[in-house]
VEXMAR-480500 format. One line per 3 residues: their letters; for each residue x, y, z of N, C-alpha, C. Coordinates in steps of 0.1 Angstrom, whole numbers. Layout:
<rs>
a = X,Y,Z,X,Y,Z,X,Y,Z ~ ...
</rs>
This chain:
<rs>
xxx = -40,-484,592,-28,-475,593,-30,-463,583 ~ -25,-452,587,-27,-441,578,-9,-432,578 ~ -4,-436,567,5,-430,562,5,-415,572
xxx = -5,-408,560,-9,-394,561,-7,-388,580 ~ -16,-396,588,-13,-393,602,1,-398,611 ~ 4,-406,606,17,-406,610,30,-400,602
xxx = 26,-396,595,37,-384,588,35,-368,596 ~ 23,-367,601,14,-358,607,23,-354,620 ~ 21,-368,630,25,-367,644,41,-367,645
xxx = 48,-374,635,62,-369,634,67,-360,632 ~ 59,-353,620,64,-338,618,61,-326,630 ~ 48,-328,638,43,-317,647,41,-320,658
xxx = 39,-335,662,37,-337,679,49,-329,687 ~ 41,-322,696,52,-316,709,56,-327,718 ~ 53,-340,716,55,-349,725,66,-356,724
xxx = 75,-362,733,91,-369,732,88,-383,740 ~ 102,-389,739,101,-401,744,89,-414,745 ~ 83,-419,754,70,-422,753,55,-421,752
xxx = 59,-406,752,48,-394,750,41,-400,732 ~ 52,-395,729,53,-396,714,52,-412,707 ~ 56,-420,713,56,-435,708,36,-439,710
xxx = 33,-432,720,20,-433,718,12,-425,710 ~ 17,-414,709,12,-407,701,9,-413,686 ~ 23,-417,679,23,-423,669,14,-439,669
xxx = 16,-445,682,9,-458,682,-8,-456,678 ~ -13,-443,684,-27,-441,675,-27,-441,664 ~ -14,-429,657,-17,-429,644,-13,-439,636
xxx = -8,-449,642,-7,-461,633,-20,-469,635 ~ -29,-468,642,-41,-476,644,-50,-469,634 ~ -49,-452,629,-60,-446,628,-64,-446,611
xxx = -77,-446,609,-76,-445,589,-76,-430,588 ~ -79,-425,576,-74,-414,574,-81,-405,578 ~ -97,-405,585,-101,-389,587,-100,-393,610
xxx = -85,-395,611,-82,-397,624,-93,-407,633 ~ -99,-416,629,-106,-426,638,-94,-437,642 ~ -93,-440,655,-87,-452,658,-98,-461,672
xxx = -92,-472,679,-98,-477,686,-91,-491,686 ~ -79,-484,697,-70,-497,699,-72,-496,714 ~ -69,-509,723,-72,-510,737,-60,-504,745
xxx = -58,-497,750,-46,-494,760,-38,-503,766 ~ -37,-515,766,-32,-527,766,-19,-528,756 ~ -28,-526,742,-21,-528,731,-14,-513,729
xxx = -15,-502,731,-8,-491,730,5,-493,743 ~ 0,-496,749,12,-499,761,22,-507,756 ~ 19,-519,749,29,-528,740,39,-519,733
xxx = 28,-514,725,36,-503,716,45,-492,717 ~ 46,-487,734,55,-476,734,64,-479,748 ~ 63,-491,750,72,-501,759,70,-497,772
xxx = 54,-488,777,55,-485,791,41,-492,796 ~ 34,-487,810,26,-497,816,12,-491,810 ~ 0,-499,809,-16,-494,810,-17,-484,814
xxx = -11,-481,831,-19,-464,836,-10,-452,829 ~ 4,-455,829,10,-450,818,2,-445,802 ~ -2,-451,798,-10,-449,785,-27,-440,789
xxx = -27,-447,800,-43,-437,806,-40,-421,806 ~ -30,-418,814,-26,-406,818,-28,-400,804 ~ -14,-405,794,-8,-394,783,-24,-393,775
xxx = -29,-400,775,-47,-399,766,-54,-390,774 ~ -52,-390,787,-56,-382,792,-57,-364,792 ~ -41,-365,791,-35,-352,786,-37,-352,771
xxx = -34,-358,762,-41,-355,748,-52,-350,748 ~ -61,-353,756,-75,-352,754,-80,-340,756 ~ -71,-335,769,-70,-324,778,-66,-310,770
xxx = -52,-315,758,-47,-306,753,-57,-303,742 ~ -63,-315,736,-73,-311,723,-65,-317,715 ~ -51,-327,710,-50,-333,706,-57,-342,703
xxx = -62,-351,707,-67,-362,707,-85,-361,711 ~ -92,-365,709,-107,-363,714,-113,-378,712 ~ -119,-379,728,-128,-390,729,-137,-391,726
xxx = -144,-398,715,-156,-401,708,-161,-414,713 ~ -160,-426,718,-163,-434,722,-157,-440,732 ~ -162,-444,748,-156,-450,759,-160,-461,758
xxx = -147,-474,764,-152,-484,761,-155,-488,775 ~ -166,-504,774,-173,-507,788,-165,-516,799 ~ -152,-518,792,-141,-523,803,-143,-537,804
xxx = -148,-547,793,-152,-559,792,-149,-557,777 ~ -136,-556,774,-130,-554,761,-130,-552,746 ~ -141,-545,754,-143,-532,741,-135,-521,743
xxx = -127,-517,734,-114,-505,734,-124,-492,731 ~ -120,-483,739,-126,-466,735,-118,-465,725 ~ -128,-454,716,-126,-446,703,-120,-435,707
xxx = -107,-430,695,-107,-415,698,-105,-410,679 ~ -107,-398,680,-102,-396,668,-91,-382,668 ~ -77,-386,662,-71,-376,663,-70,-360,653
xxx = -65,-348,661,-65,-336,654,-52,-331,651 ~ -56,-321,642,-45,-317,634,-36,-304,648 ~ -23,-305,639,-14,-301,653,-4,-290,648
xxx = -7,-273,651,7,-270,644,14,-266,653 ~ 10,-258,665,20,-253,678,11,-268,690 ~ 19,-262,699,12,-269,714,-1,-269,712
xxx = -7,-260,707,-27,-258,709,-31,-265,697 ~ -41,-273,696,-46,-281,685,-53,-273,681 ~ -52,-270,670,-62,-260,658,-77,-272,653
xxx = -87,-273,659,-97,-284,656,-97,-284,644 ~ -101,-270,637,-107,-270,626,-96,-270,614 ~ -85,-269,617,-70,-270,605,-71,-281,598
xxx = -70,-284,585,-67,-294,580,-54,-297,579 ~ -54,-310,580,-34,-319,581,-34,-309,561 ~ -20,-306,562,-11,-305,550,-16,-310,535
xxx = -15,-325,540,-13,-332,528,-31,-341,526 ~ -35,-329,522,-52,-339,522,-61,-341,533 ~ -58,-332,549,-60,-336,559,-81,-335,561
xxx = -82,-337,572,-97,-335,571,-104,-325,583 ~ -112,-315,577,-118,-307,591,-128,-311,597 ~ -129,-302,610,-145,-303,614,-156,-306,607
xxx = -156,-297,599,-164,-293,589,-168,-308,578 ~ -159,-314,577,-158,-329,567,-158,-336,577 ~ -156,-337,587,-161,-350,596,-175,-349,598
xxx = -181,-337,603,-195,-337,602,-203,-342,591 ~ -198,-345,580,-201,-348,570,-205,-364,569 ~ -195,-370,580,-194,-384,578,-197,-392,590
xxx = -212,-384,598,-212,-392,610,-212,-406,610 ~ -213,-415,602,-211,-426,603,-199,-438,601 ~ -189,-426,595,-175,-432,597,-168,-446,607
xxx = -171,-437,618,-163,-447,630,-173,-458,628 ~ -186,-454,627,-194,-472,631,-189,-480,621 ~ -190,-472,607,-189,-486,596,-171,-491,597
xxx = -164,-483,602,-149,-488,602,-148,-494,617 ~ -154,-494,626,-151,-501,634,-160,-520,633 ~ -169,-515,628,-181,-529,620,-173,-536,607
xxx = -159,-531,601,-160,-537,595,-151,-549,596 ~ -146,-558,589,-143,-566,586,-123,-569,588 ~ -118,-581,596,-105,-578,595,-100,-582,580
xxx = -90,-575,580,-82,-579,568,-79,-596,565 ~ -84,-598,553,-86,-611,548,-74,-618,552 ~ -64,-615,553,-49,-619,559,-52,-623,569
xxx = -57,-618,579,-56,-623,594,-66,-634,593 ~ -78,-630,586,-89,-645,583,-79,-659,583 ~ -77,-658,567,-71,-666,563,-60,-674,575
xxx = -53,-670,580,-40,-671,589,-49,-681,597 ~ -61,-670,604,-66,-684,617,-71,-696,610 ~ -79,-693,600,-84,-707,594,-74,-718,590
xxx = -58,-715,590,-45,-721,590,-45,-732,604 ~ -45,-721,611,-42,-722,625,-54,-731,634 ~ -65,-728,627,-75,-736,631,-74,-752,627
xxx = -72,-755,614,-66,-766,612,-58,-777,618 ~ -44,-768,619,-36,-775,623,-35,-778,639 ~ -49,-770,644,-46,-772,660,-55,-787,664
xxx = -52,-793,675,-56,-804,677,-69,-808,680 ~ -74,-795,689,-88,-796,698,-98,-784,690 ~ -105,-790,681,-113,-778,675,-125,-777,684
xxx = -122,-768,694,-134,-762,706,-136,-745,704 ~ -148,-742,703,-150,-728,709,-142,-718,693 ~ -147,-722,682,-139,-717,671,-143,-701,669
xxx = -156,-695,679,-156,-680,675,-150,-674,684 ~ -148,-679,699,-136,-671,706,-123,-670,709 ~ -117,-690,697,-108,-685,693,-103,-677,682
xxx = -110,-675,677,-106,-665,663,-106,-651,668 ~ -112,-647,679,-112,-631,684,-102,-632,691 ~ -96,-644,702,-83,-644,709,-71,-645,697
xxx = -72,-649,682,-64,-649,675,-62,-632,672 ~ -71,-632,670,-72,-616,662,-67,-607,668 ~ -69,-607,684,-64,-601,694,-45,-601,692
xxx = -43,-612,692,-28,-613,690,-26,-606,674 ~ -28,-608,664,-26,-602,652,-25,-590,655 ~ -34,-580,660,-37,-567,664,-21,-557,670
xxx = -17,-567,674,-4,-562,678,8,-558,671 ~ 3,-563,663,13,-558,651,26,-568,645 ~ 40,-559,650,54,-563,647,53,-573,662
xxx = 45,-567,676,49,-577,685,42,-592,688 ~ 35,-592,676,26,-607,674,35,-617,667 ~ 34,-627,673,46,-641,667,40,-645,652
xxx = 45,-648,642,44,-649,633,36,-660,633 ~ 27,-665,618,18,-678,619,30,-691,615 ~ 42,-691,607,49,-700,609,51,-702,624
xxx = 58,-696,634,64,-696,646,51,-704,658 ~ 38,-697,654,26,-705,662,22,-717,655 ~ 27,-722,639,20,-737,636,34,-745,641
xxx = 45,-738,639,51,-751,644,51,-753,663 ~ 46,-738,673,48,-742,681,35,-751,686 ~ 25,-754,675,13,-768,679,16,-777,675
xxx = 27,-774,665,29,-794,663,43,-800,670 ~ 43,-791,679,58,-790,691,47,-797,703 ~ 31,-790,707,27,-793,714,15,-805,712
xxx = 12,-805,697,6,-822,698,14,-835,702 ~ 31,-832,695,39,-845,700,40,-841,715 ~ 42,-834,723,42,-834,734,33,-840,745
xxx = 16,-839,740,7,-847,746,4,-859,743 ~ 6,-870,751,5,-881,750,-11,-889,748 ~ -20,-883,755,-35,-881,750,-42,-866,746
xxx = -49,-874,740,-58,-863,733,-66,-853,739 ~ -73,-861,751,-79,-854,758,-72,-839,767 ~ -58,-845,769,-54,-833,777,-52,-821,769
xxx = -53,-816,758,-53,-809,748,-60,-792,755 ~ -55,-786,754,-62,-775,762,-74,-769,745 ~ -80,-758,753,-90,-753,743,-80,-744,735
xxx = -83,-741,721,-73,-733,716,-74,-721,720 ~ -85,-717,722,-81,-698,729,-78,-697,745 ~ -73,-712,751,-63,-708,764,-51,-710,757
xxx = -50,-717,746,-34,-717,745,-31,-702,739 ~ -37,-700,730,-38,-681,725,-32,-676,741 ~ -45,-675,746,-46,-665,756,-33,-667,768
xxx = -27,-675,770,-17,-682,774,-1,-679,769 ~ -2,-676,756,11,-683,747,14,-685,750 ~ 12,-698,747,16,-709,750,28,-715,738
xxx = 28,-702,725,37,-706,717,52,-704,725 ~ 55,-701,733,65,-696,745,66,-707,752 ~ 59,-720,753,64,-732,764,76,-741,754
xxx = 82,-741,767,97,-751,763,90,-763,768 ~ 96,-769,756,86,-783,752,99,-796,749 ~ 99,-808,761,106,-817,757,98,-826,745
xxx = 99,-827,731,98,-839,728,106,-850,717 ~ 102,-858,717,112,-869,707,113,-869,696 ~ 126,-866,688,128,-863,676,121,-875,670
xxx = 108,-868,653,105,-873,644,116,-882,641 ~ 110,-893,639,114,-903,634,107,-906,617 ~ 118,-909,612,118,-908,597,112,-925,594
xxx = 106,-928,584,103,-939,580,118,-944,570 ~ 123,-961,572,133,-964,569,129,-973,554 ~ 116,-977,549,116,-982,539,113,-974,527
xxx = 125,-966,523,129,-956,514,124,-967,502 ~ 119,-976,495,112,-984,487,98,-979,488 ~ 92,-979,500,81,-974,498,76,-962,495
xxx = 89,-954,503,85,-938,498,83,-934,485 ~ 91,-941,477,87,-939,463,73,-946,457 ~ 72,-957,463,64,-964,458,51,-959,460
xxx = 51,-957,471,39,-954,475,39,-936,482 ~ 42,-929,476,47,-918,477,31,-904,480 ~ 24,-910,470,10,-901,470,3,-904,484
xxx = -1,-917,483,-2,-917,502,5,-916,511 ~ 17,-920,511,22,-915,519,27,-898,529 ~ 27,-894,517,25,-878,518,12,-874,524
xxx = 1,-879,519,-15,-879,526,-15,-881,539 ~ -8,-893,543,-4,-898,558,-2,-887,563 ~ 13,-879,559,19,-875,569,9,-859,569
xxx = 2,-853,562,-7,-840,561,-17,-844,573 ~ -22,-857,573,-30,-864,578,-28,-859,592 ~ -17,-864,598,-11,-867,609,-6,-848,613
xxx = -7,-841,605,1,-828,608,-13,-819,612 ~ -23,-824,605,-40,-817,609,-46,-822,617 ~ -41,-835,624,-51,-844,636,-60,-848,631
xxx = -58,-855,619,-69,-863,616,-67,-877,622 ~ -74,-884,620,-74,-899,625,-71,-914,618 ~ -68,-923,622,-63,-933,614,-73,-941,604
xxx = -89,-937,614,-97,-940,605,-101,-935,595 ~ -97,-915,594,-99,-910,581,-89,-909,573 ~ -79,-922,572,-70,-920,565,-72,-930,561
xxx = -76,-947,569,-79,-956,561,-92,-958,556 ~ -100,-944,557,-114,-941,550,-109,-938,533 ~ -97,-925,535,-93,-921,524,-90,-928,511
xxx = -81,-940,517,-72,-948,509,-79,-963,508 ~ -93,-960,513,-101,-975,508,-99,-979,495 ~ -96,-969,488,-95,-981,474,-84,-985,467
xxx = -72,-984,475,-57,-985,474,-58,-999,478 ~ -42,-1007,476,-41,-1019,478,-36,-1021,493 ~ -37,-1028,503,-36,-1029,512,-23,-1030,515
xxx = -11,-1035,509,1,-1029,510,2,-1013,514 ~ -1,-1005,503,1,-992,501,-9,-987,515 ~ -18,-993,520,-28,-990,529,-16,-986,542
xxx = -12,-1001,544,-3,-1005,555,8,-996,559 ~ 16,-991,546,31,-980,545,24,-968,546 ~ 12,-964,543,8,-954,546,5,-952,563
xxx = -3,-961,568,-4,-958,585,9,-965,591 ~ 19,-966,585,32,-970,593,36,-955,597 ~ 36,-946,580,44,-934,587,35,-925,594
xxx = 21,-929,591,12,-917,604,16,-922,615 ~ 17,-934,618,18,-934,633,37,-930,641 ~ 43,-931,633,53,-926,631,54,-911,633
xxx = 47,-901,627,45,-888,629,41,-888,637 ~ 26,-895,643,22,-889,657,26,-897,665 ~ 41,-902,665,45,-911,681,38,-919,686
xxx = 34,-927,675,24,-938,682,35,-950,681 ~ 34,-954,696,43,-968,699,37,-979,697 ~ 21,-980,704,21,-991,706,15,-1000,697
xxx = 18,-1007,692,15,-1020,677,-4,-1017,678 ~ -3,-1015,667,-26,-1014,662,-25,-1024,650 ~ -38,-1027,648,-45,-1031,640,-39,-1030,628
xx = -32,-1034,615,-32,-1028,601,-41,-1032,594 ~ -45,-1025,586,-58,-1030,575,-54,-1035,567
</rs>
C-alpha cells in the first residue's frame, strides 16, 4: 500500500463512482514509485462491480495514460502489472512528479528492476505466520504449497478476507462435523470453496464432569484437549504422557476423546 498514491488518486482522479473505487483499488495495491499487480478478480471485489467491468475501466486508464501496462499476465493466474501516473487535469503528465515526493520518468528509468524484485519478493510475515496457524489446526495436512498460495490468495483481498480467528474456528466446526477422517477434503478445496461459509450441524462440546481431575491432572489434561484441537492422535498423546501415571494417562484420553466426539468405548492405557 502506498499512502502517497492514494492520497494522489483522491486528490486528482477525474474518475467517480466505480471508476474511482478502482482507481484507488490500484493505488492501494501499489508501493511507492506506482508498481502494482493485483488480478482483476480482486479489483472487482474491491469496487463492488463485475471482472469485464474492471477490463474496460484499465482499459481506458491505459488509453488515457493514467495507468500504463508494463506486464500482461498469461491467464493461468498470474495477474498483469501496471504502474500508475501522476495526474493533474484529465491528461496524464508522464513525466510530473506526485506533490509529495512523487517519482518521474526519469527515476523510474533508474530502477529497471523495481517491479521484478517487488513482485519476487516475499509476503508479509503476517500472512506466513497466519497459514502456518491454519495449517496446523486443519485436519488433512495435503498439498501444503498450494495450500498456502490458495491461503494467500484469500489474504490478498484485504478488508474482504475472513479473519484467521473466523477460519480456525470454522475447521474445528468442520472436524466435529466429519465423522471419518478420511472424508476430510484437501485444505486448498476448502480455501478455494469457503468453505468457512458452510452451515454446519454439530453436537455441542461436551465438557468433562470429573472437575477432581481437572485439577489434578490439569497439565495433561490441557495437552489432551490442544491435542485434539491440532488432530493429533491418541497414540501421540499416549506417546506424550508415557511417563505419567496411568490414572493421569486415562483422564487425559477421557477428555480427548470427548473433544473429538469419540463415542465408541477404546482401549485405555
Amino acid at each position: 500500500m502506498s499512502i502517497k498514491w492514494i492520497g494522489h488518486v483522491w486528490e486528482r482522479s477525474p474518475y467517480k463512482g466505480e471508476k474511482l473505487l478502482i482507481h484507488l483499488a490500484l493505488a492501494d495495491f501499489a508501493n511507492d514509485e506506482g508498481y502494482c499487480f493485483p488480478s482483476q478478480k480482486t479489483l472487482a471485489k474491491k469496487a463492488r462491480c463485475t471482472d469485464t467491468y474492471v477490463r474496460l475501466v484499465i482499459k481506458e486508464m491505459v488509453k488515457s495514460g493514467f495507468v500504463e501496462q508494463v506486464e500482461r499476465g498469461n491467464g493461468r493466474g498470474n495477474s498483469s502489472a501496471y504502474v500508475l501516473k501522476g495526474v493533474t487535469t484529465k491528461e496524464a503528465l508522464v513525466n510530473e512528479p506526485l506533490e509529495k515526493g512523487g517519482t518521474t520518468e526519469a527515476e523510474r528509468s533508474k530502477s529497471t528492476t523495481s517491479l521484478t524484485i517487488y513482485k519476487n519478493r516475499k509476503e508479509p510475515s503476517i500472512y506466513a505466520e497466519e497459514f502456518e496457524t491454519f495449517w496446523k489446526a486443519y485436519p488433512r495436512k495435503v498439498g501444503k504449497g498450494i495450500a498456502r498460495n490458495a491461503f494467500l490468495k484469500i489474504r490478498e483481498q484485504g478488508s474482504a478476507a475472513p479473519p484467521l480467528d473466523i477460519l480456525l474456528k470454522a475447521v474445528e466446526l468442520y472436524k466435529r462435523s466429519v465423522t471419518d477422517a478420511k472424508y476430510f477434503c484437501h485444505p486448498t478445496t476448502w480455501l478455494r470453496q469457503e468453505r468457512w461459509n458452510d452451515e454446519l450441524e454439530v453436537e455441542p462440546i461436551k465438557e468433562t464432569t470429573n472437575r477432581e481431575e481437572d485439577v489434578k491432572y490439569s497439565s495433561s489434561i490441557n495437552l489432551a484437549g490442544a491435542y485434539a484441537l491440532i488432530g493429533h492422535t491418541e497414540e501421540h498423546l499416549v506417546d506424550s504422557l508415557s511417563h505419567r501415571p496411568t490414572d493421569e494417562i486415562n483422564a487425559a484420553l477421557r477428555f480427548f476423546r470427548e473433544r473429538k466426539g469419540i463415542r465408541t468405548p477404546t482401549k485405555e492405557a
